[in-house]
VMD Tcl script that builds the backbone (N, CA, C; Angstrom):
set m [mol new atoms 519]
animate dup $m
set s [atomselect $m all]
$s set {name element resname resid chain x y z} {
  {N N UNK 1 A 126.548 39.444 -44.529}
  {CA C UNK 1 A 125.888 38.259 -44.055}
  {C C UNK 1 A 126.920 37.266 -43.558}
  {N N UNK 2 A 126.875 36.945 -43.077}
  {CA C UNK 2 A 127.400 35.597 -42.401}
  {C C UNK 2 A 126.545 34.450 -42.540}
  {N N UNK 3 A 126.926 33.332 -42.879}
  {CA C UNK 3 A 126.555 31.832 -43.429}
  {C C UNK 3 A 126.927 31.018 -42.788}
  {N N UNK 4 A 126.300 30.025 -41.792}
  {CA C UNK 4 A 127.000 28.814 -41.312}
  {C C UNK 4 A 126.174 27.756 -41.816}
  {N N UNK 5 A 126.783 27.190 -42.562}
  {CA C UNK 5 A 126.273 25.317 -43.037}
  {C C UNK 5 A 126.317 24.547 -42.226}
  {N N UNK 6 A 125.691 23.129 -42.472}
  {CA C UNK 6 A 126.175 22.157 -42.141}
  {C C UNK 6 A 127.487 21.333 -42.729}
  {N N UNK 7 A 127.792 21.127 -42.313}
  {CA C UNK 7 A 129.287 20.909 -42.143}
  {C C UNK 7 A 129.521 19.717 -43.790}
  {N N UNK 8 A 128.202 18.957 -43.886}
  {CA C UNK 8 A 127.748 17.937 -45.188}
  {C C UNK 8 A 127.806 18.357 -46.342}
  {N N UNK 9 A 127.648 19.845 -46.122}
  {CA C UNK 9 A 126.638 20.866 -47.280}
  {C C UNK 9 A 127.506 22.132 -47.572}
  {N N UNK 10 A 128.530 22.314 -46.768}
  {CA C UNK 10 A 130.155 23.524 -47.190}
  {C C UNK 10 A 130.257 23.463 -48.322}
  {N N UNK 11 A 130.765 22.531 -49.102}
  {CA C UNK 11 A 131.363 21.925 -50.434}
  {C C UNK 11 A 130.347 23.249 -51.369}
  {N N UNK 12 A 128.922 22.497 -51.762}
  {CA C UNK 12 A 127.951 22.330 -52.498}
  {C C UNK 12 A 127.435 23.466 -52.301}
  {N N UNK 13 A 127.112 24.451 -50.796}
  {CA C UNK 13 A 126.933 25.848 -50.713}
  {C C UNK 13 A 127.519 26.448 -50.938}
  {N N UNK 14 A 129.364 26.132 -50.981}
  {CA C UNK 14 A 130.346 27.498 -51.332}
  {C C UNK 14 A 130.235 27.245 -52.737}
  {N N UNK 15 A 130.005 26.481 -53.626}
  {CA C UNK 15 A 129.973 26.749 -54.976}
  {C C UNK 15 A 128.449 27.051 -55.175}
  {N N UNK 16 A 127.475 26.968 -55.001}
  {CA C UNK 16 A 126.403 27.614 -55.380}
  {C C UNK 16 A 126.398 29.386 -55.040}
  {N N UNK 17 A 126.592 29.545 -53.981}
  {CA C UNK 17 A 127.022 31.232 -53.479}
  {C C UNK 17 A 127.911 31.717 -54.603}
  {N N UNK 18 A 128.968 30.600 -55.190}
  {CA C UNK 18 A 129.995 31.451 -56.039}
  {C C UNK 18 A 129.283 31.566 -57.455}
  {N N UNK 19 A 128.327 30.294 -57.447}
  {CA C UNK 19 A 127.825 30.669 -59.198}
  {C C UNK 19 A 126.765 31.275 -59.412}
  {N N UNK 20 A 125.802 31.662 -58.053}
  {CA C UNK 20 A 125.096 32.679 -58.103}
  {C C UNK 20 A 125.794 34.672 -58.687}
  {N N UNK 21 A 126.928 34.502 -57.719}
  {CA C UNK 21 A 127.869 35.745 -57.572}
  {C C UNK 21 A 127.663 35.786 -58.997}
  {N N UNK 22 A 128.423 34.861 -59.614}
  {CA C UNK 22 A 129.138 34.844 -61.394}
  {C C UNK 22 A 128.053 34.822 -62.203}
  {N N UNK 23 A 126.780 34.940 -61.803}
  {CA C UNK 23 A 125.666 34.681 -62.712}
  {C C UNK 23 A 125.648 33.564 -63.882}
  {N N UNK 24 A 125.775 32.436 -62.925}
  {CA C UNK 24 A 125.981 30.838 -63.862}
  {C C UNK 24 A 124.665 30.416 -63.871}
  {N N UNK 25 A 123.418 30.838 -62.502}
  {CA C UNK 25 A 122.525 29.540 -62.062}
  {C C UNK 25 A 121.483 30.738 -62.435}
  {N N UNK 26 A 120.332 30.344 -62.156}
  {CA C UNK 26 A 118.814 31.133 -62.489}
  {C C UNK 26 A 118.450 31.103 -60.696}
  {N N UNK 27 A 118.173 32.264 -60.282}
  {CA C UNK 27 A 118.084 32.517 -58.978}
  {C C UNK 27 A 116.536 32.686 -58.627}
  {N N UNK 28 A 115.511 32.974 -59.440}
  {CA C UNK 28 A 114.238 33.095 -59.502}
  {C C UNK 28 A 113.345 32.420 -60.886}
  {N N UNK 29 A 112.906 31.358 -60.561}
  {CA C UNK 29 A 112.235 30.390 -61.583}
  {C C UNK 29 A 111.147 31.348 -62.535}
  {N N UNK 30 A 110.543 32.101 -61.471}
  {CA C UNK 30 A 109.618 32.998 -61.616}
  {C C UNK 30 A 110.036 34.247 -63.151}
  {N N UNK 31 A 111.671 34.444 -62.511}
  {CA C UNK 31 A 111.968 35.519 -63.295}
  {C C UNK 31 A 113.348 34.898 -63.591}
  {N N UNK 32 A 113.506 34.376 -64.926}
  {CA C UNK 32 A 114.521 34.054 -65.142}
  {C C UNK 32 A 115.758 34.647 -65.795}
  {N N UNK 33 A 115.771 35.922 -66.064}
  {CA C UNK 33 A 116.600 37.015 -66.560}
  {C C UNK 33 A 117.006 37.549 -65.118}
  {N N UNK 34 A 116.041 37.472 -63.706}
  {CA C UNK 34 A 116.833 38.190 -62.846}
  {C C UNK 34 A 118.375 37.476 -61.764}
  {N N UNK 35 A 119.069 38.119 -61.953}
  {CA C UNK 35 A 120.295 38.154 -62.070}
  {C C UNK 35 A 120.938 39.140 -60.275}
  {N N UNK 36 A 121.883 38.907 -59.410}
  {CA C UNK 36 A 122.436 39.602 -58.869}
  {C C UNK 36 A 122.934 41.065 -59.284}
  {N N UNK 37 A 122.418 41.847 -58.499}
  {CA C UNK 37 A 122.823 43.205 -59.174}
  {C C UNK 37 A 124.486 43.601 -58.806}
  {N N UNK 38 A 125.442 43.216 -58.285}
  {CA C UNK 38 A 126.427 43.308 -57.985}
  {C C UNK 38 A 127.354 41.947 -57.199}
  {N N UNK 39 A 128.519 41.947 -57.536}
  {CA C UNK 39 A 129.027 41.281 -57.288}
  {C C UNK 39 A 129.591 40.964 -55.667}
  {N N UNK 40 A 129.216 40.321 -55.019}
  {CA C UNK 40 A 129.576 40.062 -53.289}
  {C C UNK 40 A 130.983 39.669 -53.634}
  {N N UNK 41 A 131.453 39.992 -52.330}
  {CA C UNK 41 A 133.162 39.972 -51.923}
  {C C UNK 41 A 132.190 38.349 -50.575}
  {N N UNK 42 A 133.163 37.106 -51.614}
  {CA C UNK 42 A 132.624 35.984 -50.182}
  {C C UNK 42 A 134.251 35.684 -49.804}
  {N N UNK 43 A 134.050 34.965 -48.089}
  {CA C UNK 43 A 134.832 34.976 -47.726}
  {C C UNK 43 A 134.680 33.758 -46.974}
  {N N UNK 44 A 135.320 32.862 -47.625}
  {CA C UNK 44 A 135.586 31.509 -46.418}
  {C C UNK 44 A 136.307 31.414 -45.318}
  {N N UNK 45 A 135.380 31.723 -43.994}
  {CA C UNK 45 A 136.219 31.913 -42.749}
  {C C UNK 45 A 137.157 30.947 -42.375}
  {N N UNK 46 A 136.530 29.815 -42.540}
  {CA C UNK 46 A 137.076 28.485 -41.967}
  {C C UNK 46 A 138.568 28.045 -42.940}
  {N N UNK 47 A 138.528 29.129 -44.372}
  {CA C UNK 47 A 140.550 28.457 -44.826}
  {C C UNK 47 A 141.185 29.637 -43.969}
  {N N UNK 48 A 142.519 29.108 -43.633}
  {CA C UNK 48 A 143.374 29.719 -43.157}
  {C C UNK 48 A 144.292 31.008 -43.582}
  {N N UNK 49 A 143.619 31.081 -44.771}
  {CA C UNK 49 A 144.043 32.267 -45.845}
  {C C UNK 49 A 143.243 33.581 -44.945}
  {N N UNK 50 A 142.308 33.155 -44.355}
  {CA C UNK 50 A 141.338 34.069 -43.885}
  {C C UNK 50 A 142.090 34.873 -42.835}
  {N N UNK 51 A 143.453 34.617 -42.345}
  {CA C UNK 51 A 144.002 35.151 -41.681}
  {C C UNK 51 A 143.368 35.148 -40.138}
  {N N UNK 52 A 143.459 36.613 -39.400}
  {CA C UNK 52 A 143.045 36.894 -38.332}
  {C C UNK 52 A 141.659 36.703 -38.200}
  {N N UNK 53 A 140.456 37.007 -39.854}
  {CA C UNK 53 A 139.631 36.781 -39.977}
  {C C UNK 53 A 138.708 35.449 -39.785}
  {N N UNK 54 A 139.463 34.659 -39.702}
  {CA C UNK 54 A 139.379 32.593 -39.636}
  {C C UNK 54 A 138.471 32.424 -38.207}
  {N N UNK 55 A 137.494 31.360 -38.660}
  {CA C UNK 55 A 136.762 31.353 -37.077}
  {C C UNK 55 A 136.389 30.031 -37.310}
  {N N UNK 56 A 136.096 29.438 -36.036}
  {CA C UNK 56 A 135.316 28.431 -35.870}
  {C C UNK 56 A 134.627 28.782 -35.121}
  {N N UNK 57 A 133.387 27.285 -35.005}
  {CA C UNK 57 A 132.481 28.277 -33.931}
  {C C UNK 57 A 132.556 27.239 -32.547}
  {N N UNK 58 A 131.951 27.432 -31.444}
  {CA C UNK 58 A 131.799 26.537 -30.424}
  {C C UNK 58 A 129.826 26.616 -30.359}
  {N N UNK 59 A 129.187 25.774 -30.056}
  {CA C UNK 59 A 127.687 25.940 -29.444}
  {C C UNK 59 A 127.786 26.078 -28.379}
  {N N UNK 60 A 127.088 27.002 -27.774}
  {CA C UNK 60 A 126.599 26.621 -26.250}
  {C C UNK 60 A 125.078 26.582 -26.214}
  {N N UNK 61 A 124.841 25.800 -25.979}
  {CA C UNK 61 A 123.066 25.762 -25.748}
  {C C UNK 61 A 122.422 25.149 -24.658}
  {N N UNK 62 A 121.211 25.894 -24.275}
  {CA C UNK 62 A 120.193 25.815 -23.469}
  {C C UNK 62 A 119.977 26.283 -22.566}
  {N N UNK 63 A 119.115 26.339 -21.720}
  {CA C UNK 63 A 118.500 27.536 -20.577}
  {C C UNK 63 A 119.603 27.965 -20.115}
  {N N UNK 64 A 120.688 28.141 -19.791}
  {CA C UNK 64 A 121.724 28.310 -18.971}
  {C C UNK 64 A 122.991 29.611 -19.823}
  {N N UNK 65 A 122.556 29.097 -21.250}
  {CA C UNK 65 A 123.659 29.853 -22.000}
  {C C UNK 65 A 123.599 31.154 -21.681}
  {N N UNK 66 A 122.793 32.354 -21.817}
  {CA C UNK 66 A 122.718 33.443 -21.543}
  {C C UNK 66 A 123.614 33.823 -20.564}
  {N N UNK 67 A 123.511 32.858 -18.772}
  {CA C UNK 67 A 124.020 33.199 -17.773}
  {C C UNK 67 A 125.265 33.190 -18.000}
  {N N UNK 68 A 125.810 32.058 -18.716}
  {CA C UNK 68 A 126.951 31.456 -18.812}
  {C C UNK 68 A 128.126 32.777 -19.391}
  {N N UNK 69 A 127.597 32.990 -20.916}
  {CA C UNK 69 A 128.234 34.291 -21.685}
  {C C UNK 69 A 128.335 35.401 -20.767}
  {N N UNK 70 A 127.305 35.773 -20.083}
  {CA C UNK 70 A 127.280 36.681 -19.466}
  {C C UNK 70 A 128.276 36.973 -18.237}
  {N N UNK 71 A 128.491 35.715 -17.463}
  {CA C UNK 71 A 129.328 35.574 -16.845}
  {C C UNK 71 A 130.906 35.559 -17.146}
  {N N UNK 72 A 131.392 35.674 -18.695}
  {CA C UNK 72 A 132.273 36.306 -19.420}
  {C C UNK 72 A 132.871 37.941 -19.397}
  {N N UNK 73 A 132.420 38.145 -18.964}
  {CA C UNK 73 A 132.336 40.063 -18.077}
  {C C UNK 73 A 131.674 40.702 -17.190}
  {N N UNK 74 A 132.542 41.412 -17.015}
  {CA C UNK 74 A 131.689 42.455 -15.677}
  {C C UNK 74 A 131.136 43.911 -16.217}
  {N N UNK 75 A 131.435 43.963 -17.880}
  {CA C UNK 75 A 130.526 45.192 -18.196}
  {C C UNK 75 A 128.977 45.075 -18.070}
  {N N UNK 76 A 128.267 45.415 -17.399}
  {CA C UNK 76 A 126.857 45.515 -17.542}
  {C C UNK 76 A 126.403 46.025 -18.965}
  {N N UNK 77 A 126.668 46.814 -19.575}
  {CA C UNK 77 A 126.218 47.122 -21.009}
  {C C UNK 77 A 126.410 46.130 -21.873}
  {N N UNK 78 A 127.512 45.392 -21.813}
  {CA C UNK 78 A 127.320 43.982 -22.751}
  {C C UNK 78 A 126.573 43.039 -22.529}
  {N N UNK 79 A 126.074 42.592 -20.846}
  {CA C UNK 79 A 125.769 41.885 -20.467}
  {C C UNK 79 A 124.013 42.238 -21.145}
  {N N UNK 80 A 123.710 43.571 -21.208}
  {CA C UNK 80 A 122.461 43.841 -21.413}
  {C C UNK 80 A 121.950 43.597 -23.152}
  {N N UNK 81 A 123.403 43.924 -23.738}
  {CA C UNK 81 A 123.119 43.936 -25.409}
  {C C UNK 81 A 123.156 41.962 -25.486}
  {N N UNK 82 A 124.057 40.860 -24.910}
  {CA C UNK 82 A 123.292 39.730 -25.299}
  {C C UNK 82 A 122.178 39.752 -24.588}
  {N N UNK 83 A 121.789 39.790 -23.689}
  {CA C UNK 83 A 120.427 39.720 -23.345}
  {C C UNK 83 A 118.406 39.929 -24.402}
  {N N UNK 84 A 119.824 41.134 -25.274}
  {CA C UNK 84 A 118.376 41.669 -25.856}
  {C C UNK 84 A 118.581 41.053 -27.494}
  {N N UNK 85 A 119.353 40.584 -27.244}
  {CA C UNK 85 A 119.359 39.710 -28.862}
  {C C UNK 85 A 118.563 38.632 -28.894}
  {N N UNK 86 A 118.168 38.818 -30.201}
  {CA C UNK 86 A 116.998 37.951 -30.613}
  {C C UNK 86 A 117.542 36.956 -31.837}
  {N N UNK 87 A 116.406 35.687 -31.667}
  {CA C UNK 87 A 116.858 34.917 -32.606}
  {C C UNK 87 A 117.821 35.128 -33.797}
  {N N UNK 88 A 119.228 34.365 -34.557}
  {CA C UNK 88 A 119.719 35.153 -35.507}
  {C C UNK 88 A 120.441 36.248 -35.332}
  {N N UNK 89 A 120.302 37.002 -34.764}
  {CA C UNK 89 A 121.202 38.094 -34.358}
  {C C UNK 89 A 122.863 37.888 -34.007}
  {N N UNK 90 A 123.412 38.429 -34.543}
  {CA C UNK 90 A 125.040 38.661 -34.106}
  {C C UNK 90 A 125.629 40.121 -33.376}
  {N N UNK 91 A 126.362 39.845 -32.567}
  {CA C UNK 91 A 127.055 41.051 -32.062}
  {C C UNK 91 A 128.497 40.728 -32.209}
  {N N UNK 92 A 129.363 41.979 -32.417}
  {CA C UNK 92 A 130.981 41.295 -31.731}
  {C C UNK 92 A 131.316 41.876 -30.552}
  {N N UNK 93 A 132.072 41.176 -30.094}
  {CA C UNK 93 A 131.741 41.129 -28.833}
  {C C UNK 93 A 133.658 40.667 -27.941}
  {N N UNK 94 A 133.992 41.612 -26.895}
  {CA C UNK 94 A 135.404 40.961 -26.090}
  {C C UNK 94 A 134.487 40.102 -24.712}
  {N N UNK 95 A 134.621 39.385 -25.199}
  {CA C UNK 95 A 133.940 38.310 -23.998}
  {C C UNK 95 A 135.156 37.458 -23.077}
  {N N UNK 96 A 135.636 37.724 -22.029}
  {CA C UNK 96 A 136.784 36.976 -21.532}
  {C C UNK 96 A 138.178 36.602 -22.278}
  {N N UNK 97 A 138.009 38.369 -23.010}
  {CA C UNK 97 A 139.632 38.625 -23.375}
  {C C UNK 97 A 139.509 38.421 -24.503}
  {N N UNK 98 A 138.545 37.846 -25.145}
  {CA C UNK 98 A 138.651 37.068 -26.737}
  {C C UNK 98 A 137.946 37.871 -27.443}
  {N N UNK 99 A 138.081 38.374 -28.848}
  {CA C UNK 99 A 137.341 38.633 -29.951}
  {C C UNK 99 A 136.634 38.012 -30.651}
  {N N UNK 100 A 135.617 38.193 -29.798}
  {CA C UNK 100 A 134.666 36.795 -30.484}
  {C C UNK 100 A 133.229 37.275 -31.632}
  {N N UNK 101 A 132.124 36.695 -32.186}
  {CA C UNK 101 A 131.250 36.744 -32.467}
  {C C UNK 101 A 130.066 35.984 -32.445}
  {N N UNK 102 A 129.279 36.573 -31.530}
  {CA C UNK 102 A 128.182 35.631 -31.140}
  {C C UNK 102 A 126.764 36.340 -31.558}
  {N N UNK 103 A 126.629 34.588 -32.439}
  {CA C UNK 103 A 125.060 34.250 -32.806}
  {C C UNK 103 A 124.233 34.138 -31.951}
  {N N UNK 104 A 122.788 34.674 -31.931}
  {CA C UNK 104 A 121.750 34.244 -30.932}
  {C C UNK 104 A 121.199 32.938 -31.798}
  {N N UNK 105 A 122.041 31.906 -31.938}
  {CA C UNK 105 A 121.469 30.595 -33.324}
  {C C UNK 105 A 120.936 29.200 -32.296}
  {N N UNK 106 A 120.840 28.274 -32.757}
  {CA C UNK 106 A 120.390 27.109 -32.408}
  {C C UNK 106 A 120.211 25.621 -33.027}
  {N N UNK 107 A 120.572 24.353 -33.268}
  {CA C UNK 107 A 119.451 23.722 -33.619}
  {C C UNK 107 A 119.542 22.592 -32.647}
  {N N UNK 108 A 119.129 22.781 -31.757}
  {CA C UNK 108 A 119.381 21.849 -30.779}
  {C C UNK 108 A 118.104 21.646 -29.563}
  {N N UNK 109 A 116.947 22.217 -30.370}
  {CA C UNK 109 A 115.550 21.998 -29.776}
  {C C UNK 109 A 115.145 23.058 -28.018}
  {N N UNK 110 A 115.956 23.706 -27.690}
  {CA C UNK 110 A 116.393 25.004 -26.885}
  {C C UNK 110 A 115.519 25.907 -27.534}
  {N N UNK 111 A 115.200 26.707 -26.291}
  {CA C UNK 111 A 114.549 28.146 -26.501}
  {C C UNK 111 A 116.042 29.374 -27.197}
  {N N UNK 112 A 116.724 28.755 -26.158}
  {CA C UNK 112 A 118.020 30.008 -26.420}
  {C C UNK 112 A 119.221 28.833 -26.897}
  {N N UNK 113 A 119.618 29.601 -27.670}
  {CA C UNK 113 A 121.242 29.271 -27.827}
  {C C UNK 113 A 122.404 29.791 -28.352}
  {N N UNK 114 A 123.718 29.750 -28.456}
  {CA C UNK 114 A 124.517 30.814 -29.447}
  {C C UNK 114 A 125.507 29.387 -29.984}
  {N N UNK 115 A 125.851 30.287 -30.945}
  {CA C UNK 115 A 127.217 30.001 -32.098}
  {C C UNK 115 A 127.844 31.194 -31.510}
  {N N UNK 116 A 129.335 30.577 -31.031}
  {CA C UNK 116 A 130.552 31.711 -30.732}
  {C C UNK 116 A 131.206 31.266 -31.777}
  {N N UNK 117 A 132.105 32.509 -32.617}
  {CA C UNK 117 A 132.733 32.072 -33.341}
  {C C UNK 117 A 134.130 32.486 -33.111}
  {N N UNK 118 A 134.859 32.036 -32.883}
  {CA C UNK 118 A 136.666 32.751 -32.363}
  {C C UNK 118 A 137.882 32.200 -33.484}
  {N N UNK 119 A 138.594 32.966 -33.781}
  {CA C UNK 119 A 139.843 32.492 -34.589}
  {C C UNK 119 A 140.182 31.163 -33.508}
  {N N UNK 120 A 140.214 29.768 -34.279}
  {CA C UNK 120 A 141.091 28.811 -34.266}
  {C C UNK 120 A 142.355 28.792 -32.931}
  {N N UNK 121 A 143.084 29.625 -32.892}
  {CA C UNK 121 A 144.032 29.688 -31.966}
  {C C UNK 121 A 143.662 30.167 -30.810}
  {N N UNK 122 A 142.861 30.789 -30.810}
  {CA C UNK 122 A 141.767 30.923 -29.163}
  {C C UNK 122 A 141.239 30.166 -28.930}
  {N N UNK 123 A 140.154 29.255 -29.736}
  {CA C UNK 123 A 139.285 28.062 -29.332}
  {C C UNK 123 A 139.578 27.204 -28.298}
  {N N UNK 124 A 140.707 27.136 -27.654}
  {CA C UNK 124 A 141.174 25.865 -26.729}
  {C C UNK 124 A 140.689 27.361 -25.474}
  {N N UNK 125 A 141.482 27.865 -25.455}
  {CA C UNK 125 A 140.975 29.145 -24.084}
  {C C UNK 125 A 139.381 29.445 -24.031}
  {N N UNK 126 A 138.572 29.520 -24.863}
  {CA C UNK 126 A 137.341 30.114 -24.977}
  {C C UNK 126 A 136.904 29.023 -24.619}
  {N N UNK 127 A 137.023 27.264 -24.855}
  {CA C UNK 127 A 136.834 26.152 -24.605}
  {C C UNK 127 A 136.956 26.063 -22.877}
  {N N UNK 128 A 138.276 26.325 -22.613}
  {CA C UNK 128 A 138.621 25.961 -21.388}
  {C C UNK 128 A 137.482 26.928 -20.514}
  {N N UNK 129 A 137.431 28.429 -20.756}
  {CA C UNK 129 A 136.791 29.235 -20.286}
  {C C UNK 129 A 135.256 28.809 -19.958}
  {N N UNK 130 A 134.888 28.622 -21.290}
  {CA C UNK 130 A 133.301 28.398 -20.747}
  {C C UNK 130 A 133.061 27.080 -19.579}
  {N N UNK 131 A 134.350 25.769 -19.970}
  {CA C UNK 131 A 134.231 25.169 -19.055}
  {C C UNK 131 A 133.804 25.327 -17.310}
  {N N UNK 132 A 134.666 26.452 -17.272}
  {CA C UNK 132 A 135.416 26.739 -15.844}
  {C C UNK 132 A 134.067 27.995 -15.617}
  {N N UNK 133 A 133.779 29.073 -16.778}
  {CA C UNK 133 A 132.498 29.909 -16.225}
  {C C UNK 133 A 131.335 29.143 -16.067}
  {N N UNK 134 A 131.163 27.984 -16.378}
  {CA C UNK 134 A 129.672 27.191 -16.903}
  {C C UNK 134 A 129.550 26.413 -15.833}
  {N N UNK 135 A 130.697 25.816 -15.165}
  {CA C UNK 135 A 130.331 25.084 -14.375}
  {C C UNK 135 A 129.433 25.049 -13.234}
  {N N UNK 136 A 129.067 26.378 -12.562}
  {CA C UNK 136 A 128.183 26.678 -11.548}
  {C C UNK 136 A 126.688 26.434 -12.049}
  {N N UNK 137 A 126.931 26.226 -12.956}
  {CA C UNK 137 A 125.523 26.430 -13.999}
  {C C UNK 137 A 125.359 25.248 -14.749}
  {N N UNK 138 A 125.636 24.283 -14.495}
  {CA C UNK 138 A 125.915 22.697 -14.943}
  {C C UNK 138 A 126.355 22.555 -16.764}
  {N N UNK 139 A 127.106 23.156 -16.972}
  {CA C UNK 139 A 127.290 23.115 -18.012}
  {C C UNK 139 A 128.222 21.757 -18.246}
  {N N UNK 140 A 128.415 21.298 -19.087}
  {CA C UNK 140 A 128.752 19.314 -19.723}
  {C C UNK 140 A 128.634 19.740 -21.255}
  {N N UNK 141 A 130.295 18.978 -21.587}
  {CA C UNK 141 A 130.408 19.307 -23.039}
  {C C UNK 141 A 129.813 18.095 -23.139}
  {N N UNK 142 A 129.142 18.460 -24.971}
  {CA C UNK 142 A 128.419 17.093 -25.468}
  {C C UNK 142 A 128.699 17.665 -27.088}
  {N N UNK 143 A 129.062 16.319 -27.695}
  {CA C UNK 143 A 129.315 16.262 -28.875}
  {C C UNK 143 A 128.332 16.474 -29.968}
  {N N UNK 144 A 128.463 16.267 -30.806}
  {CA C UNK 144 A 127.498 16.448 -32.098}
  {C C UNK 144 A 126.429 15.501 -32.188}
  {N N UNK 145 A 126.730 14.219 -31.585}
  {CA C UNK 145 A 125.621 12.960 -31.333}
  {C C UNK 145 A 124.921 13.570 -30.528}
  {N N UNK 146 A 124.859 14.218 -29.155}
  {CA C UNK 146 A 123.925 14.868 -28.079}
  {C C UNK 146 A 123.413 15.578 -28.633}
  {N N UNK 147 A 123.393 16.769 -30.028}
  {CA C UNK 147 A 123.285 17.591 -30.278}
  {C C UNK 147 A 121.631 17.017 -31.138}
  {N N UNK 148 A 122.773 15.970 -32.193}
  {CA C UNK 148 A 121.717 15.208 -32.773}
  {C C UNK 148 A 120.574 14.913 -32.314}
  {N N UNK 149 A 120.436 14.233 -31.318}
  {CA C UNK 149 A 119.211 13.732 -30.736}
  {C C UNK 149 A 118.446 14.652 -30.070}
  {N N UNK 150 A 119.007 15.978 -29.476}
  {CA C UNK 150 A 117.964 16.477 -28.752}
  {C C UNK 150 A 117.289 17.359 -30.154}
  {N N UNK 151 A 117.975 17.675 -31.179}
  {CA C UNK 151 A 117.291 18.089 -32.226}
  {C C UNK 151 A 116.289 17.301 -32.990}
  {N N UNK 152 A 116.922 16.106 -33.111}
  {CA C UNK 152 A 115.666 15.116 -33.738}
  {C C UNK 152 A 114.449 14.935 -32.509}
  {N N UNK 153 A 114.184 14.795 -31.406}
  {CA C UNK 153 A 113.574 14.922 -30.714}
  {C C UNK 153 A 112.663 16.295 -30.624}
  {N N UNK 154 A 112.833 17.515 -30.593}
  {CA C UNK 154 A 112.464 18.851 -31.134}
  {C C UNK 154 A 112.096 18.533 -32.902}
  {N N UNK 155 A 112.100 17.830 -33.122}
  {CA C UNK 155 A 111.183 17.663 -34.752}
  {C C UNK 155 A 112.321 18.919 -35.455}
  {N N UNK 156 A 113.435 18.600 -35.696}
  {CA C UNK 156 A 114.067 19.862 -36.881}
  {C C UNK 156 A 114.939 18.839 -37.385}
  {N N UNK 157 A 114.878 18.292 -38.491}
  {CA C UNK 157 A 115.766 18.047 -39.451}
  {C C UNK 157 A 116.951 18.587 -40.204}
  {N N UNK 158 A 117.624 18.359 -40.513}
  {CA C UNK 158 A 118.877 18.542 -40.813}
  {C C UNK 158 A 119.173 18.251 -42.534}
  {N N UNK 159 A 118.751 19.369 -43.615}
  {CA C UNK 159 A 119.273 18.992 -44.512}
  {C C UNK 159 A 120.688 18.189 -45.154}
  {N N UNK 160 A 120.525 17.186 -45.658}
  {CA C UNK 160 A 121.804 16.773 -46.042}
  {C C UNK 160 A 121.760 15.363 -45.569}
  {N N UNK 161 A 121.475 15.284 -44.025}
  {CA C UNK 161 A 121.462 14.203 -43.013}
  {C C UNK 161 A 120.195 13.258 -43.503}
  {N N UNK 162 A 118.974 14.089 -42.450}
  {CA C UNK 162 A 117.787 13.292 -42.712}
  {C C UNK 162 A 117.003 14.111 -43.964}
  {N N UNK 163 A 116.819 15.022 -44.688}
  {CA C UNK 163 A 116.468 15.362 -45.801}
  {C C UNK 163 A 117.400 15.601 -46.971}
  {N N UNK 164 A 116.632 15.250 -47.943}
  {CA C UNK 164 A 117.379 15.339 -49.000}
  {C C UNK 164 A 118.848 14.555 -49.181}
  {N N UNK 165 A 119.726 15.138 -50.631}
  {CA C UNK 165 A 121.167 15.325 -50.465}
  {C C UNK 165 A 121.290 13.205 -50.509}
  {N N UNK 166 A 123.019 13.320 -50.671}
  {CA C UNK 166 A 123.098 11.712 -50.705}
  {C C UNK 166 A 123.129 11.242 -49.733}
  {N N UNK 167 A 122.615 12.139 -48.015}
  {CA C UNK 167 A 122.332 11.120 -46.813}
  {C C UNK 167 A 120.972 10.635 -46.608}
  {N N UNK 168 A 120.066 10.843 -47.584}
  {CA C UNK 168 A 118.744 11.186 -47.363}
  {C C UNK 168 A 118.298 9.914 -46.814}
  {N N UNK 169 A 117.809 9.707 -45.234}
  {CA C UNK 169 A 117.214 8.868 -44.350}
  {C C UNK 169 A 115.292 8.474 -44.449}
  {N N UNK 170 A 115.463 7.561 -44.590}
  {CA C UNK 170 A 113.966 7.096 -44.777}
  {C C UNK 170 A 113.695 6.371 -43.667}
  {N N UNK 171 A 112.447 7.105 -42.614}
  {CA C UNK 171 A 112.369 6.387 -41.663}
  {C C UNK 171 A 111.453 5.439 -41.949}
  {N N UNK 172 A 111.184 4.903 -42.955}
  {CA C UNK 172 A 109.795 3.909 -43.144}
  {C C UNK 172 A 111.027 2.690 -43.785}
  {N N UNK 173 A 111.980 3.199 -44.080}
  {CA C UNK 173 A 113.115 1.858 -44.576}
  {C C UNK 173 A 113.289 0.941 -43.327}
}
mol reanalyze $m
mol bondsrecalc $m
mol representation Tube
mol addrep $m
């Protein structure tokens, strides 16, 4: 499995994942003797211990992304396997030289979107890249505030932020 948080909520998910593993927490209210049947190997991509393994991710989202990735190669067989990915889905993938891994993910109120995820020391090239492939296709970097709003606008909340957790937003305040 692969896990991406919100960025609020890393802390508080990598230790719940670990005290689930260790059988510290009760995982089913229902059944409280049941227990993980084996122990998961977790792996925090994002420390640098992670080696070659280490990723961050970039978003690209909205009607355009598909073309955009796609325009990352001239194999037609890759071009056809993102195509047929569905929500959630991951492939790995050499997309414009890079070893990357791309999510079919979203929360940014889009029909389509991906999470690329690339080791750290590529990110500036894969950055520059989509710039320079995207542009025919109006692509415009936008920060996490753009991201924000077109999601709050699409009605999806953001645990941590506007639900729950110690950011918890009350729009009637």
């Amino acid at each position: 499995y692969l896990i991406v948080v919100n960025a609020a909520n890393a802390d508080k998910d990598w230790d719940w994942l670990n005290a689930v593993n260790e059988r510290r927490v009760i995982i089913d209210r229902d059944d409280p003797d049941k227990e993980v049947v084996g122990q998961a190997i977790l792996r925090n991509l994002k420390d640098p211990s992670s080696g070659r393994r280490q990723k961050v991710d970039i978003a690209l989202q909205g009607p355009n992304s598909l073309a955009i990735l796609q325009s990352l190669t001239d194999d037609d067989e890759l071009k056809n396997r993102l195509a047929r990915m569905k929500r959630t889905w991951l492939i790995e993938a050499e997309l414009g030289g890079l070893d990357l891994v791309v999510a079919q993910t979203g929360y940014c109120g889009e029909e389509i979107g991906y999470e690329i995820f690339v080791h750290p020391s590529d990110a500036p090239r894969l950055w520059n890249l989509l710039l320079e492939k995207g542009e025919p296709f109006g692509l415009k970097p936008a920060g996490l505030g753009a991201r924000d709003s077109t999601r709050t606008e699409a009605g999806l909340p953001l645990y941590g932020h506007e639900l729950a957790g110690p950011f918890n937003i009350d729009p009637l305040a």
